[in-house]
mmCIF file of the N, C-alpha and C atoms, coordinates in Angstrom:
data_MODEL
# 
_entry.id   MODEL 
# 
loop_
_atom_site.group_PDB 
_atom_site.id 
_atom_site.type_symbol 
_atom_site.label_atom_id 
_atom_site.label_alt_id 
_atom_site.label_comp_id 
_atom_site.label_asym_id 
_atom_site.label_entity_id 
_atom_site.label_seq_id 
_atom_site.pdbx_PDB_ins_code 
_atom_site.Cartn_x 
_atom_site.Cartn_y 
_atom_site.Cartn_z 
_atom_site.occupancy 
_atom_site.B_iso_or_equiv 
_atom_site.pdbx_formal_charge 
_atom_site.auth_seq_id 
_atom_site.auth_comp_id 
_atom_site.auth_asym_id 
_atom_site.auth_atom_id 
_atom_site.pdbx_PDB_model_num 
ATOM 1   N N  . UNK A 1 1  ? 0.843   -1.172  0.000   1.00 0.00 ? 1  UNK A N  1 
ATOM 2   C CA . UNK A 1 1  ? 0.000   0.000   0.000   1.00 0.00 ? 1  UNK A CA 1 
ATOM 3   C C  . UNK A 1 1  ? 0.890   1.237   0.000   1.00 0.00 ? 1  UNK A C  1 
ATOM 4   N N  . UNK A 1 2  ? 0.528   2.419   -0.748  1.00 0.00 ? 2  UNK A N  1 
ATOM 5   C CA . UNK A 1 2  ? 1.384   3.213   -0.833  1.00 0.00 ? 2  UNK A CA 1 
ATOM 6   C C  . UNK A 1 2  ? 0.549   4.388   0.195   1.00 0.00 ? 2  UNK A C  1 
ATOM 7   N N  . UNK A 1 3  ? 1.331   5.166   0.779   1.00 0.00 ? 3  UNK A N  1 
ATOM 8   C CA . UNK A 1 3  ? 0.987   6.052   0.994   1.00 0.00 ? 3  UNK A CA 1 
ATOM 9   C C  . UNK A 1 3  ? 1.326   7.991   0.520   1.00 0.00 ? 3  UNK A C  1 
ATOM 10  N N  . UNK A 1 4  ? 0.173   8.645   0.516   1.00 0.00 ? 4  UNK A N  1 
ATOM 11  C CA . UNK A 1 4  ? 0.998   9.904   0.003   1.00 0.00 ? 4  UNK A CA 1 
ATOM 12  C C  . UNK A 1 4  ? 0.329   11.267  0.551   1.00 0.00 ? 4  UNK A C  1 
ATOM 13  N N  . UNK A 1 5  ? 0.394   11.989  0.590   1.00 0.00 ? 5  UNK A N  1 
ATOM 14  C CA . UNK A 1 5  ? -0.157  13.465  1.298   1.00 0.00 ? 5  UNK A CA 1 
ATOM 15  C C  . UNK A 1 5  ? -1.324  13.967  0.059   1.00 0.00 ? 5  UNK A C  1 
ATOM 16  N N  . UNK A 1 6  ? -2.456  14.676  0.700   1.00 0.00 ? 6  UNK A N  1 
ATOM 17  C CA . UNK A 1 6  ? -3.175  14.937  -0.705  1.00 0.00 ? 6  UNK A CA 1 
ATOM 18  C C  . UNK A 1 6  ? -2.919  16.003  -1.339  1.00 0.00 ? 6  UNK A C  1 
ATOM 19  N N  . UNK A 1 7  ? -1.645  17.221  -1.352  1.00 0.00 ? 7  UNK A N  1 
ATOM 20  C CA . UNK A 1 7  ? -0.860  17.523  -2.226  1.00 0.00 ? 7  UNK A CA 1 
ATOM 21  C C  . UNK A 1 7  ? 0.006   16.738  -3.187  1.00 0.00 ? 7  UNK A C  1 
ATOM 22  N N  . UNK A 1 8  ? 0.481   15.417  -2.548  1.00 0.00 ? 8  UNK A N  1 
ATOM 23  C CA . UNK A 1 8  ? 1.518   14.885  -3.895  1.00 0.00 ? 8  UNK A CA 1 
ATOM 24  C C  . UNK A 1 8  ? 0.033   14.001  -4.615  1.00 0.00 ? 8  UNK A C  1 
ATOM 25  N N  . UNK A 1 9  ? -1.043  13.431  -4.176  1.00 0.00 ? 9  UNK A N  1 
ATOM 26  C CA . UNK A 1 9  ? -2.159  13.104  -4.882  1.00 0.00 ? 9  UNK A CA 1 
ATOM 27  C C  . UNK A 1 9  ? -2.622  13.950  -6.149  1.00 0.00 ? 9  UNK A C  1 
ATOM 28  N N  . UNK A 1 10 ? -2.696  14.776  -5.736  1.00 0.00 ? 10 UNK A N  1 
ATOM 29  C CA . UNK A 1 10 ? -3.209  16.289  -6.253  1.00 0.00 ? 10 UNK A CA 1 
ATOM 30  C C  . UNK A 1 10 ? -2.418  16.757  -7.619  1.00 0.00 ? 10 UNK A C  1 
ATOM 31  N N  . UNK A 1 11 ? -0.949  16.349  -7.291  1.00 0.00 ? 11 UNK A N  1 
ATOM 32  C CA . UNK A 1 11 ? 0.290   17.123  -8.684  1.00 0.00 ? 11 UNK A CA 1 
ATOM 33  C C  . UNK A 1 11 ? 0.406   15.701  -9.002  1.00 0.00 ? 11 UNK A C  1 
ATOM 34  N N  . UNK A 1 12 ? 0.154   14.842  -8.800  1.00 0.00 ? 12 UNK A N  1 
ATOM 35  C CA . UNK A 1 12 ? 0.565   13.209  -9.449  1.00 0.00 ? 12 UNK A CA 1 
ATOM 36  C C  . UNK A 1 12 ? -0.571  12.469  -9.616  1.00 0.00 ? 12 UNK A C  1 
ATOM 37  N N  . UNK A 1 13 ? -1.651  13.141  -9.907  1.00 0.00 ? 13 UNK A N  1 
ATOM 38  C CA . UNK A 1 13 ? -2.955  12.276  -9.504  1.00 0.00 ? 13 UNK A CA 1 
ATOM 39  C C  . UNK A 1 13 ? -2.797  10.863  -10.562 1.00 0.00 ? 13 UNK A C  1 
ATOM 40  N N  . UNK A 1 14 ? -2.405  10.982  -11.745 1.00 0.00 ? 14 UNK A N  1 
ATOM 41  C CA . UNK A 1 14 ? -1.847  10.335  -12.903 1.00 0.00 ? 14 UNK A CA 1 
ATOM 42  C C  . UNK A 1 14 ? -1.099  8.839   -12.062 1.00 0.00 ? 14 UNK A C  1 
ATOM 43  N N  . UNK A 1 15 ? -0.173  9.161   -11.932 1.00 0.00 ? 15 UNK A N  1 
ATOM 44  C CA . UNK A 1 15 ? 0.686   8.099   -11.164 1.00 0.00 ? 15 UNK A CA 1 
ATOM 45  C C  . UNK A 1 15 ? 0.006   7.161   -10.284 1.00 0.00 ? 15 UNK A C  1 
ATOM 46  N N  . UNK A 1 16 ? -0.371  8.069   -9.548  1.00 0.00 ? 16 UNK A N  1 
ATOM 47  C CA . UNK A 1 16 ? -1.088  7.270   -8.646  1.00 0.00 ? 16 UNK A CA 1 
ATOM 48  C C  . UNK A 1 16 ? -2.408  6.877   -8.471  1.00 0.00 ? 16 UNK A C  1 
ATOM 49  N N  . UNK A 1 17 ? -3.701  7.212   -10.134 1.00 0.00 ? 17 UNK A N  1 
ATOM 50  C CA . UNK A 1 17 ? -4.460  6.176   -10.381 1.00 0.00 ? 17 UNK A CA 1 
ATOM 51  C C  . UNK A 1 17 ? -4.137  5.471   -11.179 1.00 0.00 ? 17 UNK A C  1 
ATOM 52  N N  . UNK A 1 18 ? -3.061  5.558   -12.391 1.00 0.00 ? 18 UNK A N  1 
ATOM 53  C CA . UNK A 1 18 ? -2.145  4.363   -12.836 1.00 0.00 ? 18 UNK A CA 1 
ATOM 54  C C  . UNK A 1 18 ? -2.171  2.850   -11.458 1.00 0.00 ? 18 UNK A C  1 
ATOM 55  N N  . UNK A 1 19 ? -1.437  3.324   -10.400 1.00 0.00 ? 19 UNK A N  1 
ATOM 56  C CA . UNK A 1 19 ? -1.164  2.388   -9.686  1.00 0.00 ? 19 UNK A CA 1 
ATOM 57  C C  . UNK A 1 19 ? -2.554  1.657   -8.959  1.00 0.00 ? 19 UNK A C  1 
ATOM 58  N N  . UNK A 1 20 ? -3.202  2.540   -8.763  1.00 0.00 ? 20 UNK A N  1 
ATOM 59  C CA . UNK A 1 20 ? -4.990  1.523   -8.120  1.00 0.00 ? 20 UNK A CA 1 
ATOM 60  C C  . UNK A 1 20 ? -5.433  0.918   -9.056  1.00 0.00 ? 20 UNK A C  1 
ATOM 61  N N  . UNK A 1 21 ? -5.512  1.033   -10.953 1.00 0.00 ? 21 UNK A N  1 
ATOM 62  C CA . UNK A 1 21 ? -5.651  0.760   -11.681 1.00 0.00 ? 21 UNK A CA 1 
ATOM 63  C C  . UNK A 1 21 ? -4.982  -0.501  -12.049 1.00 0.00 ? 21 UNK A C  1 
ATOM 64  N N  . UNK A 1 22 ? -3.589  -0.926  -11.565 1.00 0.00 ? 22 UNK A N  1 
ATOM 65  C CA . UNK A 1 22 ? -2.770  -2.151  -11.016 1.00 0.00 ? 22 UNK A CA 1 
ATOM 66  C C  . UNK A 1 22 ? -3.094  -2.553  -10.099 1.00 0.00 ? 22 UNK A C  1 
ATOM 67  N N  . UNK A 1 23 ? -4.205  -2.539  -9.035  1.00 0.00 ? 23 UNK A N  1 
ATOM 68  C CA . UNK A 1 23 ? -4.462  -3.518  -7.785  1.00 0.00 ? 23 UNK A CA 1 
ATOM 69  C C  . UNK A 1 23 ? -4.002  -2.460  -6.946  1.00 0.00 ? 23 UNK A C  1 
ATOM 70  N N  . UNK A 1 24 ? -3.128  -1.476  -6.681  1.00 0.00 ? 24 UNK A N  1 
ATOM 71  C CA . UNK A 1 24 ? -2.910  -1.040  -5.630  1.00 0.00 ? 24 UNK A CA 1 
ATOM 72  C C  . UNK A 1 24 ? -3.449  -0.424  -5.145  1.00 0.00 ? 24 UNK A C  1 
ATOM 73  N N  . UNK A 1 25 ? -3.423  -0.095  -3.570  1.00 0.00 ? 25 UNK A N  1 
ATOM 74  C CA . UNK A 1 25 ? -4.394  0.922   -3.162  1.00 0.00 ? 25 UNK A CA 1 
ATOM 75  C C  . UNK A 1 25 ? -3.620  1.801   -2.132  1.00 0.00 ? 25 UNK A C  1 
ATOM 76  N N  . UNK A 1 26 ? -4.162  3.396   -2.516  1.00 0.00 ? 26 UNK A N  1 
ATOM 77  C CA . UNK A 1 26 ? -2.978  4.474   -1.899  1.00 0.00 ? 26 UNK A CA 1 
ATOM 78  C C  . UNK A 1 26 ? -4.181  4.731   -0.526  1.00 0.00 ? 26 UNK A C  1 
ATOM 79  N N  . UNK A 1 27 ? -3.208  5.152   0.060   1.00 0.00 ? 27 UNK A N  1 
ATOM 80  C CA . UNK A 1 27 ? -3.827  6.139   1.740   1.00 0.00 ? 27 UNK A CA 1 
ATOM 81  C C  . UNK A 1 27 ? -3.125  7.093   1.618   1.00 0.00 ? 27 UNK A C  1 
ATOM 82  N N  . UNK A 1 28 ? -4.506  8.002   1.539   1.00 0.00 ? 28 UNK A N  1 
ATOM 83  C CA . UNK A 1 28 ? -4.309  9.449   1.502   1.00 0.00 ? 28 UNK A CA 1 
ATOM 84  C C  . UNK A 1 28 ? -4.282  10.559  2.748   1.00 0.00 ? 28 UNK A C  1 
ATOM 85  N N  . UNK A 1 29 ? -3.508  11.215  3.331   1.00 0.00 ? 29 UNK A N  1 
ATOM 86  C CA . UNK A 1 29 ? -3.084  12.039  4.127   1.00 0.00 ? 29 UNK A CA 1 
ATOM 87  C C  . UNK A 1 29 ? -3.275  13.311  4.010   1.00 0.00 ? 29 UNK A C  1 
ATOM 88  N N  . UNK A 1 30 ? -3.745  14.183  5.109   1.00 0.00 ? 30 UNK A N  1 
ATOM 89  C CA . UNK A 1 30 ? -3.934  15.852  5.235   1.00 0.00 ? 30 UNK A CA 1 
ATOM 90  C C  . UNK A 1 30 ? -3.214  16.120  6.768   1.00 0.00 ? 30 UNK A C  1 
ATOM 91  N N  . UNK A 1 31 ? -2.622  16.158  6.735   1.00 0.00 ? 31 UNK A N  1 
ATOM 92  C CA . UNK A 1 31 ? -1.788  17.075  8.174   1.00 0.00 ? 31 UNK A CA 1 
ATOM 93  C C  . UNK A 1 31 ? -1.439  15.709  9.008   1.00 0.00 ? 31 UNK A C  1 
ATOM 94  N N  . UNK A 1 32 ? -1.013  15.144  8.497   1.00 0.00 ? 32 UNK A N  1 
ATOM 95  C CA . UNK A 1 32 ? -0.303  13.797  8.919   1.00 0.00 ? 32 UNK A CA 1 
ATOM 96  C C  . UNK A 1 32 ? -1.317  12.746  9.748   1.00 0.00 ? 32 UNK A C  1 
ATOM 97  N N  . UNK A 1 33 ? -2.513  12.895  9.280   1.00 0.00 ? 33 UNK A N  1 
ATOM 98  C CA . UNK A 1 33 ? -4.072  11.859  9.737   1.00 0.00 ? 33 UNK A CA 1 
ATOM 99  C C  . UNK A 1 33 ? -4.045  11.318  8.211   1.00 0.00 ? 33 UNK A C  1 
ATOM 100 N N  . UNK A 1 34 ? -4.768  10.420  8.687   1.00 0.00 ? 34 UNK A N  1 
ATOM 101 C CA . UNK A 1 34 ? -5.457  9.472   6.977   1.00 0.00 ? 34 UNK A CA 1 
ATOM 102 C C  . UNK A 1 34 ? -6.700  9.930   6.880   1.00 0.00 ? 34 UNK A C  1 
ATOM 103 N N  . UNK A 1 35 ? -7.121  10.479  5.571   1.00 0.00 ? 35 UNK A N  1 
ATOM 104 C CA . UNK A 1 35 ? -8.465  11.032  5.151   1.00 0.00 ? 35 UNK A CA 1 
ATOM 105 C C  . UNK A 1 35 ? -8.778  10.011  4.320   1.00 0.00 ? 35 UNK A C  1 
ATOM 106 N N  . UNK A 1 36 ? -8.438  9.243   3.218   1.00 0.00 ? 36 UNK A N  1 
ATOM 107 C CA . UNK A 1 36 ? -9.019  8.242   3.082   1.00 0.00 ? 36 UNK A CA 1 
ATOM 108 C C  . UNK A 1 36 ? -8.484  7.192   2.081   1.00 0.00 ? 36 UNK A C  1 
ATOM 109 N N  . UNK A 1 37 ? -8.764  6.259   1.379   1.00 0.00 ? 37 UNK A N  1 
ATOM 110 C CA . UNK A 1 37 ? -8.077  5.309   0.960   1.00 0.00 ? 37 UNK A CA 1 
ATOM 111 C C  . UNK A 1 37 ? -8.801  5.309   -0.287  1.00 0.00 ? 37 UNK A C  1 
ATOM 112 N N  . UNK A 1 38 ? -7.614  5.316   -1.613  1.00 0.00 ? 38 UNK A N  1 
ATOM 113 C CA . UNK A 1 38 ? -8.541  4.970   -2.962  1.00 0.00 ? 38 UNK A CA 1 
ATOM 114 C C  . UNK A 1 38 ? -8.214  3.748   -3.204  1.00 0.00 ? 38 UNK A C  1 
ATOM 115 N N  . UNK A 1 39 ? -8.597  2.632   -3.695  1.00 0.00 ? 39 UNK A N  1 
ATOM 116 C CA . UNK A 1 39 ? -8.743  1.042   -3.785  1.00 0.00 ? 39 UNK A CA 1 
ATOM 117 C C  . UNK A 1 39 ? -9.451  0.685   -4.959  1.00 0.00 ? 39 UNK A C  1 
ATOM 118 N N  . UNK A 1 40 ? -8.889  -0.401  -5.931  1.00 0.00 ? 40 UNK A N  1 
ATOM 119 C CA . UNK A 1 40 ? -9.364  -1.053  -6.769  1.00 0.00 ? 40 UNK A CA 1 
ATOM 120 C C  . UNK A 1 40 ? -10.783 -1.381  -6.768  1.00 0.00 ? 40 UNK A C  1 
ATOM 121 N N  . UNK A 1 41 ? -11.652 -1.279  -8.191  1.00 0.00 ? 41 UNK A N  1 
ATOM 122 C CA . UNK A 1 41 ? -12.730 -1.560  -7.910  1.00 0.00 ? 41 UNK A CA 1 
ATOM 123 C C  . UNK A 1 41 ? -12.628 -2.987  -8.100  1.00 0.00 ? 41 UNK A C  1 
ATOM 124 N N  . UNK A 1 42 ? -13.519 -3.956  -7.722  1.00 0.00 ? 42 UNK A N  1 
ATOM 125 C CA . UNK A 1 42 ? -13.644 -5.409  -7.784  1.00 0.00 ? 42 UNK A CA 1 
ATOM 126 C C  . UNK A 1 42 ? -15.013 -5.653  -8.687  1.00 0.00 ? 42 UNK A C  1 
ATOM 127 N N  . UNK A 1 43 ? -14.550 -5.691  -9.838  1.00 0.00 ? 43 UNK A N  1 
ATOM 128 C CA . UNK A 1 43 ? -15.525 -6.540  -10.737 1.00 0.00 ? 43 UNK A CA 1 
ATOM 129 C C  . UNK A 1 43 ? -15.897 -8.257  -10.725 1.00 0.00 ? 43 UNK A C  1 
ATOM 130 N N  . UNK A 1 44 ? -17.061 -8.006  -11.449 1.00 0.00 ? 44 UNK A N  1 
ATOM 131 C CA . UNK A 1 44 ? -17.570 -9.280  -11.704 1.00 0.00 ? 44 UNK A CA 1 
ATOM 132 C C  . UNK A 1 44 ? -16.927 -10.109 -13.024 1.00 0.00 ? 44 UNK A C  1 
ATOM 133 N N  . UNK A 1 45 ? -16.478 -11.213 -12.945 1.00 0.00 ? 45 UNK A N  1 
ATOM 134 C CA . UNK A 1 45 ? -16.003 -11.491 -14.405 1.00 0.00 ? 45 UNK A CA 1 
ATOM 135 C C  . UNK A 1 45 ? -16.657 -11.249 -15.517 1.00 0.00 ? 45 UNK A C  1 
ATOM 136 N N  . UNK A 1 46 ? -18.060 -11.265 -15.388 1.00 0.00 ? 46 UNK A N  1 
ATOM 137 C CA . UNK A 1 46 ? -18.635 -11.294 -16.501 1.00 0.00 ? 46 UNK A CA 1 
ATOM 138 C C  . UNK A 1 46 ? -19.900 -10.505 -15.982 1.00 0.00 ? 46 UNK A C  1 
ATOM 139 N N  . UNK A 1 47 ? -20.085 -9.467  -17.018 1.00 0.00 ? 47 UNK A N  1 
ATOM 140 C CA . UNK A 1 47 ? -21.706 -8.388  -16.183 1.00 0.00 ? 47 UNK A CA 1 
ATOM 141 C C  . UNK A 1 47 ? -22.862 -8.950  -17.001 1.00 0.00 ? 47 UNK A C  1 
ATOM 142 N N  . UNK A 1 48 ? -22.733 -9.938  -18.049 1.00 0.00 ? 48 UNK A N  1 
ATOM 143 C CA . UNK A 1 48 ? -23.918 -9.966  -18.795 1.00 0.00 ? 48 UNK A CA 1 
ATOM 144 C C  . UNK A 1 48 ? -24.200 -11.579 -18.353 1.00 0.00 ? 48 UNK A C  1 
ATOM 145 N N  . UNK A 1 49 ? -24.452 -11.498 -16.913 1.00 0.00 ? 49 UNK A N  1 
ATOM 146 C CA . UNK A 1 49 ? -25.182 -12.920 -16.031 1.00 0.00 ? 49 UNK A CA 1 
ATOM 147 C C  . UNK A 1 49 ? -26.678 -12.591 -16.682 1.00 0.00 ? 49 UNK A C  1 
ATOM 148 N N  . UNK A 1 50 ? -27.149 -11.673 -16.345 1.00 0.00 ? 50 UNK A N  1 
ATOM 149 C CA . UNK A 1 50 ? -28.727 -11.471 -17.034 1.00 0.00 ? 50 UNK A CA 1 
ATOM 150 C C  . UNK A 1 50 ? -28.641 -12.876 -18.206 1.00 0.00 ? 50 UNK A C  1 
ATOM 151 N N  . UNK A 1 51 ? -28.069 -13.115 -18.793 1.00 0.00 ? 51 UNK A N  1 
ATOM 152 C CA . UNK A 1 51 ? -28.033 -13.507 -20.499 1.00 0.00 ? 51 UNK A CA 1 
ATOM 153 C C  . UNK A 1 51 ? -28.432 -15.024 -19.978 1.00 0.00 ? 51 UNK A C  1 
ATOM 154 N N  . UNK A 1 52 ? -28.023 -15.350 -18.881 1.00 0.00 ? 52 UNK A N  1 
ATOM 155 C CA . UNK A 1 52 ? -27.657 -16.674 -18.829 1.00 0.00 ? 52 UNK A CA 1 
ATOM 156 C C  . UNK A 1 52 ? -28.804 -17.305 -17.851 1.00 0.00 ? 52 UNK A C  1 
ATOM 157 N N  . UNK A 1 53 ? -29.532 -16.216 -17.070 1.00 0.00 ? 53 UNK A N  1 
ATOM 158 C CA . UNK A 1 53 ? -30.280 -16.691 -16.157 1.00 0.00 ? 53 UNK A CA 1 
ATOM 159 C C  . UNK A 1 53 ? -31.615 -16.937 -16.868 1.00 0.00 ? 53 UNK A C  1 
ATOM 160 N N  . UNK A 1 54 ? -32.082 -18.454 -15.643 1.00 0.00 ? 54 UNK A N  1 
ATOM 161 C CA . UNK A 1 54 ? -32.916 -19.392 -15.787 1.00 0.00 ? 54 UNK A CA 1 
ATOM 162 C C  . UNK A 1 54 ? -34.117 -18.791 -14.882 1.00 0.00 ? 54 UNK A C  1 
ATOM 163 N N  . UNK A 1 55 ? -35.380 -18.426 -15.585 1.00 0.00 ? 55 UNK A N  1 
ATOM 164 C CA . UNK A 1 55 ? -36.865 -18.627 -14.159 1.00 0.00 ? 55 UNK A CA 1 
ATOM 165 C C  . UNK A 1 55 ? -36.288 -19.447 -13.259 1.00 0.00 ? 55 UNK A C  1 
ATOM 166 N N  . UNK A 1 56 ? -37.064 -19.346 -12.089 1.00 0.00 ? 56 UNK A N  1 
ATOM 167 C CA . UNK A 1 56 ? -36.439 -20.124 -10.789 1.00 0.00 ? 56 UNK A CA 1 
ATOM 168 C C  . UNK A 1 56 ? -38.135 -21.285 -10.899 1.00 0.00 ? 56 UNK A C  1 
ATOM 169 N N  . UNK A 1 57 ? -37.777 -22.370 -10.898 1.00 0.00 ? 57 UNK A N  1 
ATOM 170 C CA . UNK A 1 57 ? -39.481 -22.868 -11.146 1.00 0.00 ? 57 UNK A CA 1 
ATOM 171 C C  . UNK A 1 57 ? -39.448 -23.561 -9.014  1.00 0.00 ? 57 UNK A C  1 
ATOM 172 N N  . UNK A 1 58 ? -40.807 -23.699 -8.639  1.00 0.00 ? 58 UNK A N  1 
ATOM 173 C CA . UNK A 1 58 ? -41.107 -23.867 -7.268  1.00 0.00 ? 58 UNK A CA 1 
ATOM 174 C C  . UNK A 1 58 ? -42.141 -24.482 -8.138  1.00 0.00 ? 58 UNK A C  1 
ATOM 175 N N  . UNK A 1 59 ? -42.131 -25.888 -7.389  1.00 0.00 ? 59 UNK A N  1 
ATOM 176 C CA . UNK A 1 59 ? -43.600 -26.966 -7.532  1.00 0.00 ? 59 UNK A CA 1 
ATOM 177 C C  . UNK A 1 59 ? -44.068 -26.770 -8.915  1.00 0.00 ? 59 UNK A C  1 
ATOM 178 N N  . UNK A 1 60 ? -43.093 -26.824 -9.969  1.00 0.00 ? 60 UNK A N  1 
ATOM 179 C CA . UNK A 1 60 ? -42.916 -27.366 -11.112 1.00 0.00 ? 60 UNK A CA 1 
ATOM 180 C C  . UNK A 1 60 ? -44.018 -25.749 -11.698 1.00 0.00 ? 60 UNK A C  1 
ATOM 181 N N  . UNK A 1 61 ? -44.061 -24.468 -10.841 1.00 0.00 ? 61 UNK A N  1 
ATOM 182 C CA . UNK A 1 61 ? -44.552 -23.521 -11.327 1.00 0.00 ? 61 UNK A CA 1 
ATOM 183 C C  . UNK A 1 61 ? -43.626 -22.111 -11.484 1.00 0.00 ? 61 UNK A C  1 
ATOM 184 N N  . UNK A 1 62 ? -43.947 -21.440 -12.603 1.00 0.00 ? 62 UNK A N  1 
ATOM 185 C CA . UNK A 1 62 ? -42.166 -20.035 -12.228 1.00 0.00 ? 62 UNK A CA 1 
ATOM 186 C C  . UNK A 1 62 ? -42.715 -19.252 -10.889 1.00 0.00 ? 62 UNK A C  1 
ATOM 187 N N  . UNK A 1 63 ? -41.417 -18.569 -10.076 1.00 0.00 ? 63 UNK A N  1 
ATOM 188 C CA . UNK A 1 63 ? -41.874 -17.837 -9.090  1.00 0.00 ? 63 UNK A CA 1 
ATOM 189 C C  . UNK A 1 63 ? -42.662 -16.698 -9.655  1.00 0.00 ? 63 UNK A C  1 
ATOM 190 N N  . UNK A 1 64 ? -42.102 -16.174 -10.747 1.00 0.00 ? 64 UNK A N  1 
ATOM 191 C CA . UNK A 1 64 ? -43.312 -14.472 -11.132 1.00 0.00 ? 64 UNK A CA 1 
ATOM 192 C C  . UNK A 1 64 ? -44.617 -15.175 -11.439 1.00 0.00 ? 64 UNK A C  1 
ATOM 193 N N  . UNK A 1 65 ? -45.178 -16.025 -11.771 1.00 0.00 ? 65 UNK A N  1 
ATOM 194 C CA . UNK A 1 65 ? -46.157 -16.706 -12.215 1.00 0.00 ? 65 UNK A CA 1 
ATOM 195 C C  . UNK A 1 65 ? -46.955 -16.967 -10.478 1.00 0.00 ? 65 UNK A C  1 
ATOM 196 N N  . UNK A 1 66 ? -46.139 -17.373 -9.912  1.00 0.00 ? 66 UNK A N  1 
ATOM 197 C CA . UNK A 1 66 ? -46.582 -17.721 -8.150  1.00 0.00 ? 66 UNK A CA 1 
ATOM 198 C C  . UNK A 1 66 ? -46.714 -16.327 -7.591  1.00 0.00 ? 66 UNK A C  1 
ATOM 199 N N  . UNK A 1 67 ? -45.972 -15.007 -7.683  1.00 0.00 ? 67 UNK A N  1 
ATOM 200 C CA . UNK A 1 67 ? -46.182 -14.374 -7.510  1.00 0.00 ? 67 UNK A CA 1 
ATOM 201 C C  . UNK A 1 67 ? -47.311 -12.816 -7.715  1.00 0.00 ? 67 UNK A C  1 
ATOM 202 N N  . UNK A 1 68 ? -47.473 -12.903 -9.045  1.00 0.00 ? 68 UNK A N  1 
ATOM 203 C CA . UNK A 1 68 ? -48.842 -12.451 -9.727  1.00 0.00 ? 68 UNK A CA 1 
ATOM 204 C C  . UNK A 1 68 ? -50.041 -13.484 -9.005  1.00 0.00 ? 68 UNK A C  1 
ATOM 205 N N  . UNK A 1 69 ? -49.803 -14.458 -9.410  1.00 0.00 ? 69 UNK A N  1 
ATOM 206 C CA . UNK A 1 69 ? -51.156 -14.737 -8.577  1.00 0.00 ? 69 UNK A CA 1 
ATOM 207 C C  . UNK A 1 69 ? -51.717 -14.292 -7.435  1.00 0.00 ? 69 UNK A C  1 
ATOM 208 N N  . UNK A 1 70 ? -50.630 -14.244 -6.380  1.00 0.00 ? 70 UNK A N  1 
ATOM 209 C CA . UNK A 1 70 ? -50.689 -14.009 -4.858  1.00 0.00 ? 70 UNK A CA 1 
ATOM 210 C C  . UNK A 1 70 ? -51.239 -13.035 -4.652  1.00 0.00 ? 70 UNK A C  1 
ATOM 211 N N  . UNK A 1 71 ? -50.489 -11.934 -5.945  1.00 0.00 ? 71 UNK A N  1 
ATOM 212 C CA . UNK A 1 71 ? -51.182 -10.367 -5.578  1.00 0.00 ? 71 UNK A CA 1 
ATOM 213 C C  . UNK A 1 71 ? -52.558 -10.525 -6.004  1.00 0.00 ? 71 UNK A C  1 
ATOM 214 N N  . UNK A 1 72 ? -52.993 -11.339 -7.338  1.00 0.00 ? 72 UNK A N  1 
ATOM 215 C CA . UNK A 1 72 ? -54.458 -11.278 -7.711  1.00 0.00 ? 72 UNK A CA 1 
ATOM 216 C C  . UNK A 1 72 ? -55.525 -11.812 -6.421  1.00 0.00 ? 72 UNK A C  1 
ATOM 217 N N  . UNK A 1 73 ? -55.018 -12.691 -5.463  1.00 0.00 ? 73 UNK A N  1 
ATOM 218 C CA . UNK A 1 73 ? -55.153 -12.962 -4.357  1.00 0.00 ? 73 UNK A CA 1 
ATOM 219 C C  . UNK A 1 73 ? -55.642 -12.261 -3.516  1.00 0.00 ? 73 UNK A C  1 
ATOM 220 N N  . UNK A 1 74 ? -55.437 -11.119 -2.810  1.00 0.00 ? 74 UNK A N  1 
ATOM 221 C CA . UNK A 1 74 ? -54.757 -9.958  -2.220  1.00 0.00 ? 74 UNK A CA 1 
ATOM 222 C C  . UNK A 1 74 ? -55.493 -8.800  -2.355  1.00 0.00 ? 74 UNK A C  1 
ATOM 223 N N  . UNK A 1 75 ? -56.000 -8.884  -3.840  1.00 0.00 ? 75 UNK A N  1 
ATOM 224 C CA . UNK A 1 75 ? -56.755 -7.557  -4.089  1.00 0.00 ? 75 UNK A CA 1 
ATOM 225 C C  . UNK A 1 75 ? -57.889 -7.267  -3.532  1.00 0.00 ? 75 UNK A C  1 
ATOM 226 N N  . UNK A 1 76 ? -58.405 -6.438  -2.733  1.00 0.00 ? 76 UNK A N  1 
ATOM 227 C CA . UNK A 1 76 ? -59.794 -6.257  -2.360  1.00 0.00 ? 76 UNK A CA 1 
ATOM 228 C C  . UNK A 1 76 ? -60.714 -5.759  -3.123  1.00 0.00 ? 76 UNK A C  1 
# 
């Protein structure tokens, strides 16, 4: 973990999202306290799960199908 003051953040901002952009993650400093930490985001391998997903079936019926009903149920 690197650490740096948020003046050298500030004139190097470049450098040092280069480096979070590599996994690393900086702690950032104002008057010699830590204000806060920038860190890699953590993706999903793959964002297009939508593509792949299956209805969920319950008692050989789909849940939105179990669920519309319930509300038709429900209605006064």
């Amino acid at each position: 973990m690197k650490t740096v003051t948020f003046s050298q953040l500030r004139n190097n901002a470049k450098t040092y999202f280069d480096a979070v952009e590599q996994g690393e993650t900086v702690e950032i400093y104002r008057h010699g306290k830590p204000i806060a930490m920038l860190t890699p985001v953590l993706r999903e391998p793959t964002l297009n799960r939508w593509k792949t997903a299956r209805p969920i079936k319950l008692s050989g019926v789909s849940a939105s199908k179990m669920i519309i009903e319930e509300r038709r149920k429900n209605r006064f």
